[in-house]
py3Dmol code that shows the C-alpha trace and the ligand (Angstrom):
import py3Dmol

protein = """\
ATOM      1  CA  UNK A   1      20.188   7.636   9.042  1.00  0.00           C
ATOM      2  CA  UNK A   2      19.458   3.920   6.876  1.00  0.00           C
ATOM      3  CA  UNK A   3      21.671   2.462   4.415  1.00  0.00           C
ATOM      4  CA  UNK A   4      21.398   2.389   0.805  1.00  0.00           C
ATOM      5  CA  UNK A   5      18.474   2.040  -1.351  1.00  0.00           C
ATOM      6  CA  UNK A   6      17.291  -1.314  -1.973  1.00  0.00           C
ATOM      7  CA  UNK A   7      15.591  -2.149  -5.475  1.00  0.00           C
ATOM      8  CA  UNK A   8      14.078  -5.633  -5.315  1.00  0.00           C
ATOM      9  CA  UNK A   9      13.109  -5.247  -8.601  1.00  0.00           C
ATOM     10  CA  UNK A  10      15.728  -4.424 -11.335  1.00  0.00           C
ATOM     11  CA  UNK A  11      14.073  -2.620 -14.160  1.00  0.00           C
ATOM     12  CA  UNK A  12      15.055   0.614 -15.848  1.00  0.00           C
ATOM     13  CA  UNK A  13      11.152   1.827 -15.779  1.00  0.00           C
ATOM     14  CA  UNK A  14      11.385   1.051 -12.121  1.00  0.00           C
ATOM     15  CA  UNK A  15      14.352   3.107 -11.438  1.00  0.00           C
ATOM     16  CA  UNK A  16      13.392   5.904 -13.953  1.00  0.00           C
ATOM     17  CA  UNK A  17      10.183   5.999 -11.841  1.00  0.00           C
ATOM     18  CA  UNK A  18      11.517   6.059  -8.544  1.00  0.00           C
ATOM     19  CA  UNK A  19      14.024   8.942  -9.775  1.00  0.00           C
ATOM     20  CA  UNK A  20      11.023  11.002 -11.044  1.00  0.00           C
ATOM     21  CA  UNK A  21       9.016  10.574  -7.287  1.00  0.00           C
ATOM     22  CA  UNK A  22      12.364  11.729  -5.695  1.00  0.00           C
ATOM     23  CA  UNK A  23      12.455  14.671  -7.694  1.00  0.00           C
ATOM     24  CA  UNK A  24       8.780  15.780  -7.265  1.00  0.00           C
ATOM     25  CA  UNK A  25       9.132  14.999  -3.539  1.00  0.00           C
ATOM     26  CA  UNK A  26      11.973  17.037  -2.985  1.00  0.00           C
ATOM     27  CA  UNK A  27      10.310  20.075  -5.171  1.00  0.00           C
ATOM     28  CA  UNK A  28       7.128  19.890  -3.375  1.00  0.00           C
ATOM     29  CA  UNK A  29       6.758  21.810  -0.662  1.00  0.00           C
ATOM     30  CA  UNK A  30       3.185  19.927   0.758  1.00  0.00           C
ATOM     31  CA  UNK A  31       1.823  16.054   0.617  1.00  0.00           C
ATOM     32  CA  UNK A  32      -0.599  18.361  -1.525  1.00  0.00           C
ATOM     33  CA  UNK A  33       1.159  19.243  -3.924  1.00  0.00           C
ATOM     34  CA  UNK A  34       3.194  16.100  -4.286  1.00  0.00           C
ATOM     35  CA  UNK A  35       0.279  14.039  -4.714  1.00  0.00           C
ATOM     36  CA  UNK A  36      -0.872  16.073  -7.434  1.00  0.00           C
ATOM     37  CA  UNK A  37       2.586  16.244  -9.560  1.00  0.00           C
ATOM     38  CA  UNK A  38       2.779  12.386  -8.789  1.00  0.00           C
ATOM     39  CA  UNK A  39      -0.305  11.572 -10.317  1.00  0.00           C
ATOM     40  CA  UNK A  40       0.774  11.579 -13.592  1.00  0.00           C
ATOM     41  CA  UNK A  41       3.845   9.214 -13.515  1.00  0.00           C
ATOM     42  CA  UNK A  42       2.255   6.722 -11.390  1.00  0.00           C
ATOM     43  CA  UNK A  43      -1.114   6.514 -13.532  1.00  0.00           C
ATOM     44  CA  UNK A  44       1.487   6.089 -16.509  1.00  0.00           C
ATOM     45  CA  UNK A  45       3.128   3.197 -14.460  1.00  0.00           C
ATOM     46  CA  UNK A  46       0.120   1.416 -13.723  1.00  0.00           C
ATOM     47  CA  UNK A  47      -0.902   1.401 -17.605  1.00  0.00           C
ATOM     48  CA  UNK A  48       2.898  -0.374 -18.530  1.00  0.00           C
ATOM     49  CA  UNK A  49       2.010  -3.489 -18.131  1.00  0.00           C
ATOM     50  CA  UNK A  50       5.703  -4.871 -19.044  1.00  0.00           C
ATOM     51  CA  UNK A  51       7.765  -3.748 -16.400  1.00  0.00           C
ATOM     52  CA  UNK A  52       6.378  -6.266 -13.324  1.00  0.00           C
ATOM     53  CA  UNK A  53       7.626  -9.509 -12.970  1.00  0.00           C
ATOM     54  CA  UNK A  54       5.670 -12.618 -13.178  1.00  0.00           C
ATOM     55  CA  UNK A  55       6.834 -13.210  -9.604  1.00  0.00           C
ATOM     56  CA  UNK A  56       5.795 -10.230  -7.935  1.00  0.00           C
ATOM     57  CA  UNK A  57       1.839 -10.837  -9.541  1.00  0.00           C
ATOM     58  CA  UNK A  58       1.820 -14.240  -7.173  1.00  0.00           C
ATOM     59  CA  UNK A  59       0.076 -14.577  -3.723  1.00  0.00           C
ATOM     60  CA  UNK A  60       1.847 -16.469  -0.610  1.00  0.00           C
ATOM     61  CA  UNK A  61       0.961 -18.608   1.393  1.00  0.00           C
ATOM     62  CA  UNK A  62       3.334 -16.973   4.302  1.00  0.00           C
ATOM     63  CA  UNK A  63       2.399 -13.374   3.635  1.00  0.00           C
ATOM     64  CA  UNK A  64       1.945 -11.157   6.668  1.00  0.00           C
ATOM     65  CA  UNK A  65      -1.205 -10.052   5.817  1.00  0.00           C
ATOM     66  CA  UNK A  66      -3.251 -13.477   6.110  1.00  0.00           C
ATOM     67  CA  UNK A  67      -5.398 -14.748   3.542  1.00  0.00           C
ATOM     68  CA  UNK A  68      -2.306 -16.420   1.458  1.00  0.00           C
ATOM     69  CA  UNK A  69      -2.075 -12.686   0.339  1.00  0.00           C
ATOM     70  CA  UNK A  70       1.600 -11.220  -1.234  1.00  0.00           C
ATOM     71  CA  UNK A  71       2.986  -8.044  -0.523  1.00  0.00           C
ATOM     72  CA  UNK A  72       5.975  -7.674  -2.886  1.00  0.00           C
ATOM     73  CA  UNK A  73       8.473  -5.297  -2.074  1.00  0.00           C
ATOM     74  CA  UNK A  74       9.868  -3.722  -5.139  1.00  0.00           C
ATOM     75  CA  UNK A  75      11.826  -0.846  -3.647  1.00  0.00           C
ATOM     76  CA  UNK A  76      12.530   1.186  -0.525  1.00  0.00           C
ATOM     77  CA  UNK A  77      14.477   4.037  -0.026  1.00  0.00           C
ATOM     78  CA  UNK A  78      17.490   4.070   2.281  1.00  0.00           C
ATOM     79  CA  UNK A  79      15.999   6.407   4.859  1.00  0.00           C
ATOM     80  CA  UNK A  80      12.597   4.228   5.317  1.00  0.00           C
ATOM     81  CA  UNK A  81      10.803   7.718   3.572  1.00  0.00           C
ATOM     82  CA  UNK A  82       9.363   5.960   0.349  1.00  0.00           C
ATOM     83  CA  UNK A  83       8.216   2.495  -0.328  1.00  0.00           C
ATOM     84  CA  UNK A  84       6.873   0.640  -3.329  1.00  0.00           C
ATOM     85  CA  UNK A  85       5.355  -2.391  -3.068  1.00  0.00           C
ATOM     86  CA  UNK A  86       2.736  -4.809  -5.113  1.00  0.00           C
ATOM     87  CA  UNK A  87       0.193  -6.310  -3.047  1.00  0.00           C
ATOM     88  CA  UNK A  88      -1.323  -9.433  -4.276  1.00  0.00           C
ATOM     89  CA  UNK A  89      -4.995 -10.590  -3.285  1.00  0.00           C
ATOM     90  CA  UNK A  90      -6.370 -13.872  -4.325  1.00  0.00           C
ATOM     91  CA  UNK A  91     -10.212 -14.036  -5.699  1.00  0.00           C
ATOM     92  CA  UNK A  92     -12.503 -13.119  -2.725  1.00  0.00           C
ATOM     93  CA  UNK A  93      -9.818 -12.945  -0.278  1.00  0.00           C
ATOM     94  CA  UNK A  94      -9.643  -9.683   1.821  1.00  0.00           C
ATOM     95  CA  UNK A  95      -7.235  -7.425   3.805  1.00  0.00           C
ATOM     96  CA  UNK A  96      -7.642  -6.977   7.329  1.00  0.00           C
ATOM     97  CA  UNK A  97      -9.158  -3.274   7.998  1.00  0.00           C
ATOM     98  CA  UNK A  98      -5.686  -1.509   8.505  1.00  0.00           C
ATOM     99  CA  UNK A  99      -4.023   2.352   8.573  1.00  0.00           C
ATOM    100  CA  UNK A 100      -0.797   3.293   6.853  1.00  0.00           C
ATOM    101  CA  UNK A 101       0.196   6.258   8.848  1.00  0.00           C
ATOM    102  CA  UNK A 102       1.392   7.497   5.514  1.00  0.00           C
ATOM    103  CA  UNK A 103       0.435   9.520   2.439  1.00  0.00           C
ATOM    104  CA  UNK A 104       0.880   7.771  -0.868  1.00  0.00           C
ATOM    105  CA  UNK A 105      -1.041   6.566  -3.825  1.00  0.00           C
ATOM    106  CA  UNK A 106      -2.469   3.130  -4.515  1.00  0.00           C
ATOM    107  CA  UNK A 107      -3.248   1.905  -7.816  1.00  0.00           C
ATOM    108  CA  UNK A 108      -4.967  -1.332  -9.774  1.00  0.00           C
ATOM    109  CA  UNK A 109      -2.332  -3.243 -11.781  1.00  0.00           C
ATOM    110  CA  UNK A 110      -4.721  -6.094 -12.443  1.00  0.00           C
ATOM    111  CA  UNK A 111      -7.429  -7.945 -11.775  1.00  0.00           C
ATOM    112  CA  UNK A 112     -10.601  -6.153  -9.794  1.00  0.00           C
ATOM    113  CA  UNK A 113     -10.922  -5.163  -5.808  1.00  0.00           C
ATOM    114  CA  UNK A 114     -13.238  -3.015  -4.068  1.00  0.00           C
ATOM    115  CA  UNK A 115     -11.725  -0.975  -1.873  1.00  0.00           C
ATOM    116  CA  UNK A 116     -14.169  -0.333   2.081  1.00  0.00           C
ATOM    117  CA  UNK A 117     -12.947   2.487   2.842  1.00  0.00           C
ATOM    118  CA  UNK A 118     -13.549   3.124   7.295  1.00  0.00           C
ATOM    119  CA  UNK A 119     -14.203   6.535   9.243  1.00  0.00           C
ATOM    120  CA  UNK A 120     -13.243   6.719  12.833  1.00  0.00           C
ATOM    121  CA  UNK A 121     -17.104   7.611  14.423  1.00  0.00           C
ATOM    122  CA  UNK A 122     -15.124   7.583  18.114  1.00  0.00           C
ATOM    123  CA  UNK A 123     -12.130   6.744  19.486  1.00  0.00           C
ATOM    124  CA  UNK A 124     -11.877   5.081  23.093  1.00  0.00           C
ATOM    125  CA  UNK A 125      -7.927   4.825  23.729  1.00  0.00           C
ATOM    126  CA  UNK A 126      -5.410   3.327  21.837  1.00  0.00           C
ATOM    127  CA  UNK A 127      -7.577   0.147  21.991  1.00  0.00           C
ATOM    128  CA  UNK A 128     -10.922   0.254  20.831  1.00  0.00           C
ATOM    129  CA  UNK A 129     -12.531   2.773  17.867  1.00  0.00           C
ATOM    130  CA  UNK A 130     -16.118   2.633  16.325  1.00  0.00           C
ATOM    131  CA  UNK A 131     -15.848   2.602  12.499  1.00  0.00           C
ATOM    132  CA  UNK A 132     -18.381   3.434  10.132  1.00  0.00           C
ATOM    133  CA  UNK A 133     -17.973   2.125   6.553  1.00  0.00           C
ATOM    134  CA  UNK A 134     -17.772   5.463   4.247  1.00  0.00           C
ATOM    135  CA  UNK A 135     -17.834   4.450   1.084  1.00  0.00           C
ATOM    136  CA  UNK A 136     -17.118   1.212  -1.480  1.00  0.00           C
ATOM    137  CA  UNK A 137     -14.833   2.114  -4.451  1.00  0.00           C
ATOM    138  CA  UNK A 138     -14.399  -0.488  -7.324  1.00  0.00           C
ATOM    139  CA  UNK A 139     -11.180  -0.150  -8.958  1.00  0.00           C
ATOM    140  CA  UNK A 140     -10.127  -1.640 -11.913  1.00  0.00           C
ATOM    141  CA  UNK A 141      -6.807  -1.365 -13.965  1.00  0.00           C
ATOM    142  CA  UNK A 142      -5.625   2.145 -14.373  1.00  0.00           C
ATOM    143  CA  UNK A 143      -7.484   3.425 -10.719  1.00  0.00           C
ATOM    144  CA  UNK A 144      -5.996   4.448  -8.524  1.00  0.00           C
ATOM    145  CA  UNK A 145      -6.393   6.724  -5.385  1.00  0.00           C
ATOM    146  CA  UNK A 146      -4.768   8.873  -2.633  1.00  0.00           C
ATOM    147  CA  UNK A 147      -3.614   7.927   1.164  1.00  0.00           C
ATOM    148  CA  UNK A 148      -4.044  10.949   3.363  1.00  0.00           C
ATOM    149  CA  UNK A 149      -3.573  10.186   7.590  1.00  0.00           C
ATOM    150  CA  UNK A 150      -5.689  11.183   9.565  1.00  0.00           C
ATOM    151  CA  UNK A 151      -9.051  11.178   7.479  1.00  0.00           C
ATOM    152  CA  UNK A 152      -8.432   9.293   4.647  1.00  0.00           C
ATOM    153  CA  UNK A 153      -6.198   6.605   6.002  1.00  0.00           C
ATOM    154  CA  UNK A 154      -8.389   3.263   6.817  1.00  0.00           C
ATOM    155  CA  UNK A 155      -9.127   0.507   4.340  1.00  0.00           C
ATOM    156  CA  UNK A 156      -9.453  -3.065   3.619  1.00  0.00           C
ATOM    157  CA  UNK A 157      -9.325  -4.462   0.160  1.00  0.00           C
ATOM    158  CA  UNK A 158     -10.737  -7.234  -1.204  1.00  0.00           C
ATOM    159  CA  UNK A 159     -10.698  -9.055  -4.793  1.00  0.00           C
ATOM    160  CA  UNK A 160     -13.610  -9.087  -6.845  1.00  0.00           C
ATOM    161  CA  UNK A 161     -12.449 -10.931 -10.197  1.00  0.00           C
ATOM    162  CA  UNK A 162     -11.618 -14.386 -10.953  1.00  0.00           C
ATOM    163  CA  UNK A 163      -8.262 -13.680 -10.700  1.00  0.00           C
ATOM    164  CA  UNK A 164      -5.651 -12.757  -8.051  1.00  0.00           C
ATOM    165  CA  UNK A 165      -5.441  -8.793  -8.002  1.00  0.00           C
ATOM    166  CA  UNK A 166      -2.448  -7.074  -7.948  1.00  0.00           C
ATOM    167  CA  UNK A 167      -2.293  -3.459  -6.652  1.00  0.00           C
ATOM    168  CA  UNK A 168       0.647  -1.074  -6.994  1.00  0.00           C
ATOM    169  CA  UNK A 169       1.461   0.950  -3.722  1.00  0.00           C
ATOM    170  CA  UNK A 170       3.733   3.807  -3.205  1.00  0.00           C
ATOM    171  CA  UNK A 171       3.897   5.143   0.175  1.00  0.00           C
ATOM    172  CA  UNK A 172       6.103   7.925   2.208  1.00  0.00           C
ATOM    173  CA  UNK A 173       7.382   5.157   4.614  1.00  0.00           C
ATOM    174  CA  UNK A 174       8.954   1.780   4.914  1.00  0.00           C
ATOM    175  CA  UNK A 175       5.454   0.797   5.120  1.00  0.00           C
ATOM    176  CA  UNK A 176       5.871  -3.136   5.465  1.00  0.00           C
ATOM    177  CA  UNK A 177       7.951  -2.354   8.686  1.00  0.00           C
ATOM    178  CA  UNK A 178       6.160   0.461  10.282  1.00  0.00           C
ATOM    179  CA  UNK A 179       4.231  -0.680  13.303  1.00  0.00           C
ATOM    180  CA  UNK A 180       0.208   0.615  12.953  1.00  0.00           C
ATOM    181  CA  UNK A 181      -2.995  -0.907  13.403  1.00  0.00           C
ATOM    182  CA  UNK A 182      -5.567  -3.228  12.033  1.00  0.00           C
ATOM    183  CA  UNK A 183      -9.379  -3.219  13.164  1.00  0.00           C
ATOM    184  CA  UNK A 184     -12.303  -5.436  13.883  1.00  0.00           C
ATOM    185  CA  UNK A 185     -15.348  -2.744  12.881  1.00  0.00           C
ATOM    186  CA  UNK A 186     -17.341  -5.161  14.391  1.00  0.00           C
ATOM    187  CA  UNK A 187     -15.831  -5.281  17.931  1.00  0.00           C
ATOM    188  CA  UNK A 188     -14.507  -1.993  17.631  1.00  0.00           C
ATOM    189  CA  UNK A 189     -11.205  -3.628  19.280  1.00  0.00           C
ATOM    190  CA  UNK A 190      -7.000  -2.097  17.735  1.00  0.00           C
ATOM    191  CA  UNK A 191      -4.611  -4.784  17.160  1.00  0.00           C
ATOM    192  CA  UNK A 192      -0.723  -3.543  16.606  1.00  0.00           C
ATOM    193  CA  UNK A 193       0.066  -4.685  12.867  1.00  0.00           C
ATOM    194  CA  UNK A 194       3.222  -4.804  11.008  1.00  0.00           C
ATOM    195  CA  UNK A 195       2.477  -6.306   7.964  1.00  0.00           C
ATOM    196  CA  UNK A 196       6.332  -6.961   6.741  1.00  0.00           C
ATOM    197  CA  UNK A 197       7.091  -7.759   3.191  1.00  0.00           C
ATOM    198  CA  UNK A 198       6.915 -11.461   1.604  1.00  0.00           C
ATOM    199  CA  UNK A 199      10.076 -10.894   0.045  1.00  0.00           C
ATOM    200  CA  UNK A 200      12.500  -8.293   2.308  1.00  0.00           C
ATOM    201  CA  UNK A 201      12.811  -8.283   5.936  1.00  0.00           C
ATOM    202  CA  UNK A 202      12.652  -5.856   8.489  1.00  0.00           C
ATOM    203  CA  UNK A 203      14.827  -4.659  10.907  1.00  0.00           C
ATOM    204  CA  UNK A 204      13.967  -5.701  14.634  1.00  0.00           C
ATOM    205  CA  UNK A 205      12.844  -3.158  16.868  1.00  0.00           C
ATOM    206  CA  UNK A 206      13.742  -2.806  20.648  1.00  0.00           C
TER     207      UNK A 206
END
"""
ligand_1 = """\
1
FE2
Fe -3.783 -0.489 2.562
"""
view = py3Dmol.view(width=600, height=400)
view.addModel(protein, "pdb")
view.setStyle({"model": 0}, {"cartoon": {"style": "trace"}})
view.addModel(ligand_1, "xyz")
view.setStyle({"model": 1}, {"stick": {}})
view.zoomTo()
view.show()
């Protein structure tokens, strides 16, 4: 299934990288183990700080994740199984609390964000789960930390420096056009949420 590969971002350190996760994903025989051989390469993308550029480090106003936020795509595979994309968070501007439904690793580029990251206490239906705030990372350029569905799947970022923050994701899925969910912890109410890409579009679903 899916057509070719799409680099939005033309950079030999960009392809060399995305060849290098291909390789370790097809070796590795668990997320596990995957996320462990990918640690290395992605850590040493995150400290390169040539290979982004200027445009993708820019928040939008018409982003689909509110808060004139930017979620660049930079590259997605053919088959919608890998994604990279910078996301780009003005000063004290925050996600809405959302899932992935997909292991990956996110990591600071620049700036500062803290990172709430949610627990499911109960689920009532597809519509309504109690979260419980777990824990409050602080991340700073160079951080960066693992995606895991079910446990360690719900988050909301938000920037804590002067400046915009831009975070580097790389996921297992076409995650800007993947349908999953954003939360209100304090109504416990589900929304649907596709968050799209500022720069790529998705295809329509039936
Ligand atoms: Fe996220």
């Amino acid at each position: 299934m899916g057509g070719a590969d799409e680099y939005l971002v033309e950079r030999p350190r960009l392809r060399q990288f995305v060849g290098n996760v291909k390789r370790i994903l097809a070796e590795s025989p668990s997320p596990a183990e995957a996320l462990r051989r990918l640690r290395e390469p992605f850590g040493r993308l995150l400290a390169d700080s040539d290979w982004l550029p200027e445009a993708y480090r820019q928040p939008c106003e018409t982003g689909g994740m509110g808060s004139n936020i930017g979620n660049w795509l930079l590259y997605r595979s053919g088959d919608g199984s890998l994604s990279l994309f910078s996301l780009v968070v003005p000063p004290g501007a925050s996600t809405p609390v959302h899932d992935h439904l997909a292991w990956g690793l996110v990591g600071l580029y620049s700036g500062e964000q803290e990172e709430l990251v949610y627990r499911v206490v109960e689920a009532a239906g597809e519509t309504r789960v109690r979260l419980e705030l777990a824990q409050v990372n602080r991340l700073r350029p160079g951080d960066f930390y693992e995606l895991v569905p079910p446990d360690n799947d719900i988050h909301a970022v938000r920037t804590v420096s002067a400046e915009p923050s831009v975070s580097i994701h790389l996921l297992t899925k076409d995650i800007g056009c993947i349908w999953r969910h954003a939360y209100e912890p304090e109504t416990g109410t589900v929304k649907p949420f596709r968050s799209g890409y500022t720069n790529a579009a998705c295809e329509t679903e039936a």
